[in-house]
C-alpha positions in Angstrom: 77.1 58.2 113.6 80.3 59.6 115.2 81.8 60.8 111.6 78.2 62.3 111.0 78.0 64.4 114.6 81.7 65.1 113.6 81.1 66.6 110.1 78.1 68.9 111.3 79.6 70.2 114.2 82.5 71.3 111.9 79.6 72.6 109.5 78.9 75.1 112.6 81.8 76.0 113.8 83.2 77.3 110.0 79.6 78.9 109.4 80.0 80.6 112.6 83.5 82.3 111.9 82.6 83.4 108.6 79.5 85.3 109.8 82.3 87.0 112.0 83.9 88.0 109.3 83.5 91.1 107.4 82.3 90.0 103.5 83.6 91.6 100.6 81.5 94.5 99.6 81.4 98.6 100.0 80.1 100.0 103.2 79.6 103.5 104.4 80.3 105.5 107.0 78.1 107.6 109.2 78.4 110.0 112.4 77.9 109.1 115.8 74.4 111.0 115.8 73.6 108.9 112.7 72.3 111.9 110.3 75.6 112.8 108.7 77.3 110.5 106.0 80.9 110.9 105.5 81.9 111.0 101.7 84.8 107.6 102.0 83.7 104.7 102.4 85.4 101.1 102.2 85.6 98.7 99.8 86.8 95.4 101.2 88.0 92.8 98.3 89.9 90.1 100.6 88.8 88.6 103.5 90.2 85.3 103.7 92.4 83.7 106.2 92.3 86.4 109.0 93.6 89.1 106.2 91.6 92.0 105.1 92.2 94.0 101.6 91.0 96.3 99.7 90.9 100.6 99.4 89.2 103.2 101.0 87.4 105.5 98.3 88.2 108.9 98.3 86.7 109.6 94.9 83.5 111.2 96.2 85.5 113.6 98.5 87.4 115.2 95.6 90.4 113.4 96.6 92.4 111.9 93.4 94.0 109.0 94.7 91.9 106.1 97.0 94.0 104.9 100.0 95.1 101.3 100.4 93.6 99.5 103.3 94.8 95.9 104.8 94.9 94.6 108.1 93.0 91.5 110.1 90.3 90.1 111.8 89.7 91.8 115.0 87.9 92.0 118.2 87.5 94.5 120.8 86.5 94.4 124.0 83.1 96.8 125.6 85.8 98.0 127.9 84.9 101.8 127.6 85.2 102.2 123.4 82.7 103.6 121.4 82.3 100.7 119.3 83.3 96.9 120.2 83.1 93.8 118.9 84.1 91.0 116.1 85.2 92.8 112.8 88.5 94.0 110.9 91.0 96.1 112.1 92.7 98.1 108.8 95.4 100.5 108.3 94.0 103.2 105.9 96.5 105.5 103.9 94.3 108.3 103.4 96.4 110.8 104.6 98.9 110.4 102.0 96.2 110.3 99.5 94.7 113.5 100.3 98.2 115.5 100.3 99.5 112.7 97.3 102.8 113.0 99.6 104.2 110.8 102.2 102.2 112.2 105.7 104.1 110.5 108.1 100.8 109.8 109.4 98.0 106.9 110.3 94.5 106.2 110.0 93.7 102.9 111.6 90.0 102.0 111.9 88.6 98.9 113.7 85.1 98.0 111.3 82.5 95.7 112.6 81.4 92.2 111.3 77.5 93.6 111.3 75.9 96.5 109.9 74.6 98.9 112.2 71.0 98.7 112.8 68.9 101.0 111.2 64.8 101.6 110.7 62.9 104.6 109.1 66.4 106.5 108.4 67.4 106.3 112.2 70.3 104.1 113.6 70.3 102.7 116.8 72.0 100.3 118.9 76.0 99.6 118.7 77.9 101.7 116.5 79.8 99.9 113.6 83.1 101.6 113.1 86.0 103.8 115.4 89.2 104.8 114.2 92.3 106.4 115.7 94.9 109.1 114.2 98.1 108.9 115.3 101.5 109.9 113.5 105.3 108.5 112.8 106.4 109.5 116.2 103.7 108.4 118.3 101.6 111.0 118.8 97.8 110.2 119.1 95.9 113.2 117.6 92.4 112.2 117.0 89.7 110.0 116.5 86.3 109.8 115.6 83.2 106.8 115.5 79.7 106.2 114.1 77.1 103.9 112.2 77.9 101.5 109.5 75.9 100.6 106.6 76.2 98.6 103.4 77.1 100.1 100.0 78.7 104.1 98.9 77.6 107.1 100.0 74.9 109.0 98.3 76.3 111.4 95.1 75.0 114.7 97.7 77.5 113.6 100.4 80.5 114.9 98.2 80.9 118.3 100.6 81.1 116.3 103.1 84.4 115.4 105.1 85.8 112.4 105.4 86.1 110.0 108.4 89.9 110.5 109.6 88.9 114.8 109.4 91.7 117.2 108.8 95.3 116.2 109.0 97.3 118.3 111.0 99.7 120.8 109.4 103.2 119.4 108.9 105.9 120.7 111.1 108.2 123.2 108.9 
Protein backbone atom coordinates (compact mmCIF):
# COMPACT_ATOMS: atom_id res chain seq x y z
CA UNK A 1 0.00 0.00 0.00
CA UNK A 2 2.85 2.30 1.04
CA UNK A 3 4.87 1.68 -2.48
CA UNK A 4 1.29 2.26 -4.15
CA UNK A 5 0.48 5.86 -2.22
CA UNK A 6 4.30 6.36 -3.02
CA UNK A 7 4.15 5.78 -6.82
CA UNK A 8 0.98 8.15 -7.34
CA UNK A 9 2.01 10.82 -5.37
CA UNK A 10 5.14 10.88 -7.59
CA UNK A 11 2.67 10.48 -10.57
CA UNK A 12 1.42 14.12 -9.34
CA UNK A 13 4.08 15.79 -8.47
CA UNK A 14 5.98 15.16 -12.21
CA UNK A 15 2.40 15.85 -13.92
CA UNK A 16 2.33 18.98 -11.98
CA UNK A 17 5.85 20.40 -13.12
CA UNK A 18 5.41 19.61 -16.60
CA UNK A 19 2.09 21.56 -16.86
CA UNK A 20 4.52 24.36 -15.58
CA UNK A 21 6.41 24.05 -18.19
CA UNK A 22 6.23 25.67 -21.44
CA UNK A 23 5.62 22.69 -24.41
CA UNK A 24 7.28 22.77 -27.47
CA UNK A 25 5.36 24.52 -30.07
CA UNK A 26 5.00 28.18 -31.89
CA UNK A 27 3.24 30.90 -29.95
CA UNK A 28 2.46 34.47 -30.84
CA UNK A 29 2.66 37.50 -29.57
CA UNK A 30 0.09 40.21 -28.97
CA UNK A 31 -0.08 43.93 -27.47
CA UNK A 32 -1.14 44.82 -24.23
CA UNK A 33 -4.66 46.05 -25.54
CA UNK A 34 -4.84 42.63 -27.18
CA UNK A 35 -5.88 43.86 -30.92
CA UNK A 36 -2.40 44.14 -32.38
CA UNK A 37 -0.32 41.00 -33.26
CA UNK A 38 3.38 41.48 -33.59
CA UNK A 39 4.93 39.76 -36.68
CA UNK A 40 7.80 37.30 -34.41
CA UNK A 41 6.72 34.90 -32.65
CA UNK A 42 8.61 31.91 -30.78
CA UNK A 43 9.25 28.57 -31.56
CA UNK A 44 10.26 26.62 -28.53
CA UNK A 45 11.98 23.01 -29.59
CA UNK A 46 13.58 22.05 -25.98
CA UNK A 47 12.14 22.19 -22.89
CA UNK A 48 13.61 19.62 -20.86
CA UNK A 49 15.40 19.65 -17.65
CA UNK A 50 14.87 23.40 -16.68
CA UNK A 51 16.42 24.42 -20.34
CA UNK A 52 14.57 26.15 -22.90
CA UNK A 53 15.59 26.16 -26.88
CA UNK A 54 14.66 27.04 -29.77
CA UNK A 55 14.47 30.63 -32.31
CA UNK A 56 12.44 33.45 -32.53
CA UNK A 57 10.96 33.86 -36.13
CA UNK A 58 11.65 36.81 -37.81
CA UNK A 59 10.73 35.63 -41.27
CA UNK A 60 7.32 37.29 -41.35
CA UNK A 61 8.86 40.67 -40.35
CA UNK A 62 11.15 40.79 -43.45
CA UNK A 63 14.01 40.09 -41.31
CA UNK A 64 16.47 37.36 -43.05
CA UNK A 65 17.99 35.75 -40.29
CA UNK A 66 15.61 34.15 -37.09
CA UNK A 67 17.31 34.88 -33.66
CA UNK A 68 18.40 32.11 -31.35
CA UNK A 69 16.56 31.85 -28.12
CA UNK A 70 17.63 29.66 -24.92
CA UNK A 71 17.32 30.20 -21.35
CA UNK A 72 15.23 28.35 -18.29
CA UNK A 73 12.31 27.73 -16.43
CA UNK A 74 11.16 30.75 -14.65
CA UNK A 75 8.96 32.33 -12.26
CA UNK A 76 8.05 35.80 -11.42
CA UNK A 77 6.66 37.24 -8.69
CA UNK A 78 2.96 39.68 -8.96
CA UNK A 79 5.21 42.23 -7.33
CA UNK A 80 4.25 45.23 -9.63
CA UNK A 81 5.22 43.47 -13.33
CA UNK A 82 3.00 43.38 -16.07
CA UNK A 83 3.02 39.85 -16.45
CA UNK A 84 3.95 37.11 -13.56
CA UNK A 85 4.05 33.77 -13.13
CA UNK A 86 5.56 30.10 -13.97
CA UNK A 87 7.01 30.04 -17.53
CA UNK A 88 10.56 30.45 -19.38
CA UNK A 89 12.83 33.10 -19.18
CA UNK A 90 14.95 33.36 -22.87
CA UNK A 91 17.53 35.45 -24.23
CA UNK A 92 16.50 36.42 -27.80
CA UNK A 93 19.15 37.62 -30.42
CA UNK A 94 16.94 39.52 -32.46
CA UNK A 95 18.78 42.49 -32.49
CA UNK A 96 21.70 41.14 -34.20
CA UNK A 97 19.40 39.48 -36.65
CA UNK A 98 17.64 42.49 -37.74
CA UNK A 99 21.04 44.55 -38.40
CA UNK A 100 22.89 40.75 -39.31
CA UNK A 101 25.81 42.50 -37.21
CA UNK A 102 26.86 42.07 -33.71
CA UNK A 103 24.32 44.84 -31.60
CA UNK A 104 25.87 44.76 -28.53
CA UNK A 105 22.46 44.50 -27.43
CA UNK A 106 19.66 42.20 -25.46
CA UNK A 107 16.26 41.12 -25.79
CA UNK A 108 15.32 38.96 -22.77
CA UNK A 109 11.71 38.01 -22.56
CA UNK A 110 10.15 36.09 -19.50
CA UNK A 111 7.04 33.77 -21.54
CA UNK A 112 4.37 32.18 -19.45
CA UNK A 113 3.51 28.38 -18.97
CA UNK A 114 -0.36 29.21 -20.10
CA UNK A 115 -1.78 30.86 -22.93
CA UNK A 116 -3.52 33.95 -22.39
CA UNK A 117 -7.16 33.64 -22.19
CA UNK A 118 -9.12 34.61 -24.92
CA UNK A 119 -13.04 34.46 -26.17
CA UNK A 120 -14.84 36.04 -29.23
CA UNK A 121 -11.32 37.70 -30.44
CA UNK A 122 -10.83 39.55 -27.04
CA UNK A 123 -8.09 38.66 -24.35
CA UNK A 124 -8.55 39.07 -20.89
CA UNK A 125 -7.09 38.23 -17.71
CA UNK A 126 -3.14 37.97 -17.06
CA UNK A 127 -0.97 38.87 -19.77
CA UNK A 128 1.34 36.05 -21.11
CA UNK A 129 4.64 37.56 -22.03
CA UNK A 130 7.16 40.84 -20.90
CA UNK A 131 10.43 41.51 -22.09
CA UNK A 132 13.18 43.93 -21.27
CA UNK A 133 15.96 45.71 -23.61
CA UNK A 134 18.98 46.46 -22.24
CA UNK A 135 22.52 46.77 -23.90
CA UNK A 136 26.43 45.56 -23.37
CA UNK A 137 27.04 48.30 -20.87
CA UNK A 138 24.02 48.05 -18.82
CA UNK A 139 21.82 50.42 -19.97
CA UNK A 140 18.02 49.42 -19.74
CA UNK A 141 16.31 51.09 -22.70
CA UNK A 142 12.93 49.58 -23.18
CA UNK A 143 10.41 47.14 -22.77
CA UNK A 144 7.17 46.17 -23.81
CA UNK A 145 4.30 43.18 -22.66
CA UNK A 146 1.01 41.67 -23.96
CA UNK A 147 -1.19 38.48 -24.63
CA UNK A 148 0.12 35.13 -25.69
CA UNK A 149 -1.46 32.65 -27.82
CA UNK A 150 -0.60 29.41 -29.52
CA UNK A 151 0.74 29.04 -33.07
CA UNK A 152 2.35 32.02 -35.91
CA UNK A 153 0.97 35.14 -36.64
CA UNK A 154 -1.45 35.61 -39.42
CA UNK A 155 0.31 36.20 -43.18
CA UNK A 156 -1.49 40.14 -42.76
CA UNK A 157 0.63 40.88 -39.62
CA UNK A 158 3.94 41.18 -41.83
CA UNK A 159 3.84 45.28 -41.53
CA UNK A 160 3.69 44.91 -38.29
CA UNK A 161 6.73 45.49 -35.84
CA UNK A 162 8.18 43.23 -33.86
CA UNK A 163 8.04 42.68 -30.02
CA UNK A 164 11.63 44.08 -28.88
CA UNK A 165 10.55 47.57 -31.33
CA UNK A 166 13.29 49.66 -32.76
CA UNK A 167 16.89 49.24 -31.71
CA UNK A 168 18.49 52.26 -30.77
CA UNK A 169 21.03 53.88 -33.17
CA UNK A 170 24.62 52.70 -32.53
CA UNK A 171 26.94 55.25 -30.95
CA UNK A 172 29.40 56.54 -33.88
Amino acid sequence: MKLKSLMVITLVVLGCSFALAQAPGSYSFWSSAGTEQYCNYNVITQNSGGVAAGLDNTSVCGIAYNSAIVGFAASTKNDGQPAYGAGIVVGDSIYDASCECFSGLQWTVWQSAKLSKEKDGRFSGKYGWMGVAGSFGGTYFGDNYGYISAGAPKAEVASQKTTSGKAPQARK
